[in-house]
C-alpha positions, 0 to 999 in steps of 0.5 A: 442487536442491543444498543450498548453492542451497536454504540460499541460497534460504532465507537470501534469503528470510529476509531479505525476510521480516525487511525488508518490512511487508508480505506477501501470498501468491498462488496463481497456477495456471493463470496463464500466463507473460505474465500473471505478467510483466504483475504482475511489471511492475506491482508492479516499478513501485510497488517490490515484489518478487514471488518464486515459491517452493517452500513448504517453503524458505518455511516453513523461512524463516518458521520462521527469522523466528519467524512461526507459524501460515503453514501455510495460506498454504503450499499449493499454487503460491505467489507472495510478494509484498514490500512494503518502503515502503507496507503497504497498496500491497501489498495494493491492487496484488495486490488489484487484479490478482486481480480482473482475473485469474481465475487468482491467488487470494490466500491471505493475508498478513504484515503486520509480523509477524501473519498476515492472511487473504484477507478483510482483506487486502481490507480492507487494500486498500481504505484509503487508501495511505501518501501519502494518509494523510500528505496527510491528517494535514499538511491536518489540521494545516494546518487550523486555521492557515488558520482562523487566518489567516482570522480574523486578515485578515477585520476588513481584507478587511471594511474593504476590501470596504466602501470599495469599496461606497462607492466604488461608490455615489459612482461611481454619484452623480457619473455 
């Protein structure tokens, strides 16, 4: 590869690694073209970049980042994928698609700027995405002002439920 094409290739790199959250390193040998356009496809639909690269420009560029300690993630063919939006959909992406495929085997991941393993990268996966995380704080909050408004209307909803029990039973007298 040229040297202008290789410093390029670093510098891209470079900055995916300074932009995402998130990180996670595959090995994919033996997989074949079909199955990696299939992961492409999918991680294209939750927004992640999938990039194979030449692990010395990706150490040169993780060196660049101020990222230690990335040399077990470094060996053999490796994928990257970047997550930029969700950390954790990263995980569960190529999480889900290594377990379908015998062939991608994951090696670990960045997540911010600390190396993870494969182990909690399953980890990761396995909690909740972003949206669900935000859905689940607005309903914690959400919660006591329904428990308000409860308490408030209740002493009227009572008043209106026993008018209609008495309006029963003089319907049932005058029959």
């Amino acid at each position: 590869m040229l040297k202008d094409k290789k410093l390029q290739l670093v510098q891209d790199l470079e900055a995916k690694f300074n932009n995402c959250q998130s990180a996670v390193f595959a090995e994919y040998r033996g997989i074949s073209v079909k199955e990696v356009d299939g992961l492409r496809r999918e991680l294209q639909k939750n927004s992640i970049d999938f990039k194979v690269v030449k692990n010395t420009l990706a150490k040169i560029a993780l060196d660049r980042c101020q990222i230690e300690r990335a040399d077990q993630l470094l060996v053999g063919p490796t994928g990257i994928a970047f997550g930029y939006n969700d950390p954790v959909l990263v995980a569960k992406v190529i999480s889900n698609y290594a377990n379908s495929s015998q062939f991608l085997k994951i090696k670990g991941a960045i997540f911010g700027k600390r190396i993870i393993d494969t182990d909690q990268v399953k980890v990761l996966a396995r909690l909740p995405g972003q949206e669900e995380l935000l859905a689940r704080v607005v309903f914690t909050l959400n919660m006591p002002l329904v428990r308000l408004v409860n308490a408030l209307t209740w002493p009227m909803r009572s008043l209106v439920y026993t008018l209609k029990a008495i309006e029963g039973k003089k319907d049932g007298l005058s029959s």
